[in-house]
N, C-alpha and C positions, 0 to 999 in steps of 0.2 A: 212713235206709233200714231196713227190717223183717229182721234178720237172724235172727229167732227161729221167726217165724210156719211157714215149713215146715221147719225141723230142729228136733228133737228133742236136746236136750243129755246127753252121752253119761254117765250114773249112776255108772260104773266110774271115772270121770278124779277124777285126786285131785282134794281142795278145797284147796290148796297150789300147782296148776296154773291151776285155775280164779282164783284169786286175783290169781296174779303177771299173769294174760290179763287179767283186769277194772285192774289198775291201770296193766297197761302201753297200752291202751284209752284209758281214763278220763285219763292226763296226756299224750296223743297227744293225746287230743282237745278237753281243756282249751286247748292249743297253737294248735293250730288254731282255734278258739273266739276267743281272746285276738289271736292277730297276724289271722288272719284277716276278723276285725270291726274293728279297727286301720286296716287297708289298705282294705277294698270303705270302710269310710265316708269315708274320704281322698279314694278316688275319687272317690265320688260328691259329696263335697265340692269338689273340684278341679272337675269337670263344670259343677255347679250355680254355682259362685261367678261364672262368664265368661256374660256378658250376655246372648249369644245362642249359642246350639247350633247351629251353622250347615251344620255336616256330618250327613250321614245318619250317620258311624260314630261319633259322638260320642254318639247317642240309642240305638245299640244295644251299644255299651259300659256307658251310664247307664243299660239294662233288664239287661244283664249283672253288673252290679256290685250292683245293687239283688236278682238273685235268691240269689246267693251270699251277699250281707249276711243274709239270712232264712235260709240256710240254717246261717250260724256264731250267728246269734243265736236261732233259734227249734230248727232240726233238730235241733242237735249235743248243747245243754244237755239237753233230753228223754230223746234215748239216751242220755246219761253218768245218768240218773237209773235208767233201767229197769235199766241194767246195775249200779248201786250198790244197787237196793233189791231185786232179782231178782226184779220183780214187774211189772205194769202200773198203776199208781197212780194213772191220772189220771182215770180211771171210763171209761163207756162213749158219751159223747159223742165225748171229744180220741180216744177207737180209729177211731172211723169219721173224723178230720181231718187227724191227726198223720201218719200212713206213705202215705196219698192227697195231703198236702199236699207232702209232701220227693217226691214222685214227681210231681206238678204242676213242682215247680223244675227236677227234672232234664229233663223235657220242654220246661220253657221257656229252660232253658241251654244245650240242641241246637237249636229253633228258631231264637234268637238265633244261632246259629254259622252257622246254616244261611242266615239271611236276610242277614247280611253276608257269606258267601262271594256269592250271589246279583247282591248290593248291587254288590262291588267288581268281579264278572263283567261286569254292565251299565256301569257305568263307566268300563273300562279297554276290554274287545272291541269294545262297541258306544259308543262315545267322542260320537257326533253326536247320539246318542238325549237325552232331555230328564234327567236325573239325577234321584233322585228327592227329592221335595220333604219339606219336617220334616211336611207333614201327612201326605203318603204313608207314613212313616217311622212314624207317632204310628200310624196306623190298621195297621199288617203289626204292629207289638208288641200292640198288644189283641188282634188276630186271633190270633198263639201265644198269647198269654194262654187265650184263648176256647176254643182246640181242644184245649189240655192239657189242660183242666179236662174239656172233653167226654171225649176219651178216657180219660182217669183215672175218673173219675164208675163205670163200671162196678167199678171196686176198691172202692167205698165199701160195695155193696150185699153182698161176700161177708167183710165185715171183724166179728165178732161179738166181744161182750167178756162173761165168765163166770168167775169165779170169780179177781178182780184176774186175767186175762188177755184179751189182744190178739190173736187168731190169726185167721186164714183159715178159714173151712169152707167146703170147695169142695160141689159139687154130687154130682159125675162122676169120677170118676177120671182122663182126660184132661183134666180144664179146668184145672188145678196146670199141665199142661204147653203149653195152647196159651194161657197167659196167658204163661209166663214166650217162648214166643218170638215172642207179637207186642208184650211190651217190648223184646225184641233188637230186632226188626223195625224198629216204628216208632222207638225213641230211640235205637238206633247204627247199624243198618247201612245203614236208609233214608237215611236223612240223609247219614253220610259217603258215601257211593255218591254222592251230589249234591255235596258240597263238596268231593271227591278233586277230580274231575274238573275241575271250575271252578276251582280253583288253580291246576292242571294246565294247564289253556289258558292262564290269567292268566300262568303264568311263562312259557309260548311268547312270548307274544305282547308281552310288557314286555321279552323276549330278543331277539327279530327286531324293534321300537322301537329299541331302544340300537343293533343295530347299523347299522341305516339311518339313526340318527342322527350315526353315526360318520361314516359314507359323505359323508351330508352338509355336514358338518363341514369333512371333506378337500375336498372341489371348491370350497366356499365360501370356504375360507382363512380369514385374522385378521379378513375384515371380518364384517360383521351378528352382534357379539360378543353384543348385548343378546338378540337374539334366541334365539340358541345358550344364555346363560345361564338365561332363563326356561324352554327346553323340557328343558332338562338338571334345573333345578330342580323341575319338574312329573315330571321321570321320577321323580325320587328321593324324592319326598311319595311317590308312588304305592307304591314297592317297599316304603319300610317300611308304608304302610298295610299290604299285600299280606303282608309277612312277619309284621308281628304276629299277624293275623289268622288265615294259617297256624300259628303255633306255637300257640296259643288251641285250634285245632280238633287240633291233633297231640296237645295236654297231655288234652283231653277224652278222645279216643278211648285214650291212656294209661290214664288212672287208671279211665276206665270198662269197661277192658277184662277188667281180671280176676275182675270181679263179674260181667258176664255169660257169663264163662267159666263161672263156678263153679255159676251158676244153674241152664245149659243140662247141665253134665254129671251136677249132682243129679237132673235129671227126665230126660234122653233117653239116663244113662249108668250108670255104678256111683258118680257121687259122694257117695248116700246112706247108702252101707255103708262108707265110707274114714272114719278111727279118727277121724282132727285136721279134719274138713270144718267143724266149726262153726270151728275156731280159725284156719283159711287162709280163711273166710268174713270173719270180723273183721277181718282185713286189707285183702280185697277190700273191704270197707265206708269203711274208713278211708282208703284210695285214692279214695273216691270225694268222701269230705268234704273229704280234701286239695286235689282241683281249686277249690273253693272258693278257697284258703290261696294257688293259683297263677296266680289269674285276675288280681287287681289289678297283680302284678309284672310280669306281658305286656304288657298293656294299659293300665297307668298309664304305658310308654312314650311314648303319643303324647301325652299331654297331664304332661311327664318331669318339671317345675319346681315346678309347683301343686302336683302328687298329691305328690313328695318331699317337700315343703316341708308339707306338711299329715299327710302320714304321721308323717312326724320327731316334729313338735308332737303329735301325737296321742299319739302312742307314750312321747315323752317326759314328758307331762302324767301318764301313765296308772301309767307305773311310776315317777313320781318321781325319777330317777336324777339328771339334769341337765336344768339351765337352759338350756332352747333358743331362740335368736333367729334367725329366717329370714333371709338374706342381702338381700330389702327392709326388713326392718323394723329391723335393725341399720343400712341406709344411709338408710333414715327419721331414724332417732335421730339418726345421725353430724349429720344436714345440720340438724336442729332444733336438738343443737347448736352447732355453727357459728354459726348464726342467731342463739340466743342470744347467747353469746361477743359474735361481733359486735358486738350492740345493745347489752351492755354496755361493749365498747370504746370506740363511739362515744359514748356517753353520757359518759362518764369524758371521752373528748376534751373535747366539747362541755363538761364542767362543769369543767375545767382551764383553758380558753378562757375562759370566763366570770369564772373569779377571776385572769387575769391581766389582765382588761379592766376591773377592777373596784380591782382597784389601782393598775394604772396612771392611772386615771381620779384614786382618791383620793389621789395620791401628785403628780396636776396640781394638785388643789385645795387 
C-alpha cells in the first residue's frame, strides 16, 4: 500500500524516531513476509496436492491463498525497500505497477470474500437450486480478476515518477478525495453491506434447520438412526463452512478498518495537520498486510491435516530448527519397516530350514 504518496513526512520529528518507526516497520513486516509466505504456500500446496477440487469453496480459498501469497512475496519486500532506502528505486515503470498492483489484490481479496459469502447464501437458503459448478466457480474468479484491474486501471494514469519518487499528481483538488471514497466504497463498505447480510440469514436459517431437525428427531424416536446421522452430518460441514468464512470476512474488515479510517479523516477531516498521522498510518498499513499472515490460519481449517502437515515441513525446512516427519510418512516408514524385518525374518527361517534338511539328509548318507 502507498503510504507516502499523499502525506508529507513531518521535517521536525527526530531522525532517532523516524528510525526506531522504520525498524520497528521493517521486522513487522519481514515477519509477516517470512510466516506469511510459509502458510498461503502450505495452503495452496494442501489445495493443489488433492486430485479434484470438488467444492466451489475450495477454488475460492485457492484464489484467496494465491493473492495473499503475491502480496507477502511481491507487496511487502518492496515497501521494506522504500522504507530502508527512503527513496523510490525501482524507476518509473514498477511506479505505475507496484501501488495499482497491491490495490488489484486488495480488490480481489474482498471480491473473493464476497463471492463465497454469495456462494454458501445460494447453497444453504436456496438448497434445491443446482450449486455452482468448478467451471461456474473458474469463470466468477477471472471475472474479480477482470473488474479489479478495470477499476484500479484509472490509479495507473495519476501515478507519476520524478526525481527517485513515486507519488500522485492529482488534477483537482477534490479528486485526492473522491478517489479515496470510492476506494471505501467499492473495497469495504460495498461488499460488507452484501456479506453482513448474507451470513446474517445463513445463521437464521442453519438456526431454524437445527431446531426442526430436533423436532424431528423426537417424533421419530431411536429408529431412522442412518438418516438422522447423515442430516446432522450435513448440518455440521455446513456451519463450519459458514463459520470460517465468516471469521475470513470479520479478520478483513478488521485489519482493513483502520486504513480507511485514516484515509477518510486525512481528506474529509483534520487528519492532515495531526503531528503522528504518518506514524498511526504505518500501522494502519501494517494491519492491512497482516490480514495476509491471518488468512491461511482461518481457512487452512477446512482442509486442517494437509495445510498443517505442509505448513510444519515448510516451516521446519526453512528455519532448519528440527527434523520433521508427518504422521503418514512416519507410518509409511514404520510399515516399510516391518516389511523389511519381516522379509528378513523369513529368510533367516527359510535358510535355517534349509541347513537342518541338509544335514539331516547328510547325516542319512
Amino acid at each position: 500500500m502507498n503510504e507516502s504518496n499523499k502525506t508529507t513526512s513531518n521535517s521536525t520529528e527526530p531522525l532517532s524516531a523516524i528510525n526506531t518507526l522504520a525498524i520497528v516497520q521493517v521486522t513487522f513486516y519481514t515477519a509477516i513476509t517470512i510466516i506469511g509466505t510459509i502458510a498461503n504456500l502450505a495452503l495452496c500446496g494442501a489445495l493443489l496436492r488433492t486430485k479434484h477440487l470438488r467444492r466451489a469453496s475450495e477454488y475460492f480459498i485457492l484464489n484467496l491463498a494465491f493473492t495473499d501469497l503475491m502480496t507477502c512475496i511481491v507487496g511487502i519486500p518492496l515497501d521494506v525497500a522504500v522504507i530502508l532506502i527512503q527513496h523510490w528505486p525501482f524507476g518509473a515503470f514498477l511506479c505505475k505497477v507496484v501501488w495499482p498492483f497491491q490495490t488489484v489484490l486488495i480488490a480481489v481479496s474482498v471480491g473473493t470474500l464476497t463471492s463465497m459469502a454469495i456462494e454458501r447464501y445460494r447453497a444453504i437458503i436456496t438448497p434445491f437450486k443446482p450449486m455452482f459448478s468448478p467451471k461456474v466457480v473458474k469463470i466468477v474468479i477471472c471475472a474479480v480478476w477482470f473488474l479489479s484491474v478495470i477499476l484500479v486501471s484509472p490509479y495507473i494514469m495519476i501515478l507519476e515518477h520524478k526525481d527517485h519518487s513515486c507519488y500522485e499528481s492529482w488534477q483537482g483538488e477534490n479528486h485526492p478525495k473522491i478517489f479515496t471514497i470510492c476506494v471505501f466504497l467499492l473495497f469495504y463498505a460495498i461488499p460488507l453491506s452484501v456479506i453482513a447480510p448474507a451470513y446474517i440469514r445463513i445463521g437464521f436459517r442453519l438456526h431454524s434447520d437445527d431446531r426442526t431437525m430436533r423436532k424431528f428427531s423426537r417424533k421419530q424416536g431411536p429408529g431412522n438412526q442412518q438418516f438422522q446421522t447423515l442430516v446432522r452430518k450435513r448440518s455440521k460441514s455446513n456451519i463450519v463452512i459458514v463459520k470460517t468464512f465468516l471469521f475470513g470476512a470479520v479478520a478483513f474488515a478488521i485489519c482493513l478498518l483502520p486504513y480507511h479510517v485514516m484515509w477518510l479523516w486525512h481528506d474529509f477531516g483534520q487528519g492532515s495537520k495531526w503531528t503522528h498521522f504518518s506514524d498511526t498510518l504505518a500501522f494502519a498499513n501494517a494491519l492491512v498486510y497482516f490480514n495476509s499472515l491471518v488468512d491461511p490460519f482461518i481457512f487452512g481449517g477446512t482442509v486442517a491435516l494437509n495445510w498443517r502437515t505442509s505448513c510444519s515441513a515448510m516451516l521446519a525446512k526453512c528455519l532448519n530448527l528440527i527434523r520433521w516427519k508427518t504422521p503418514a510418512s512416519q507410518s509409511a516408514n514404520e510399515i516399510r519397516k516391518r516389511k523389511q524385518n519381516d522379509r528378513v525374518t523369513l529368510l533367516q527361517q527359510l535358510s535355517a530350514s534349509q541347513s537342518r534338511i541338509f544335514v539331516q539328509y547328510t547325516s542319512s548318507v
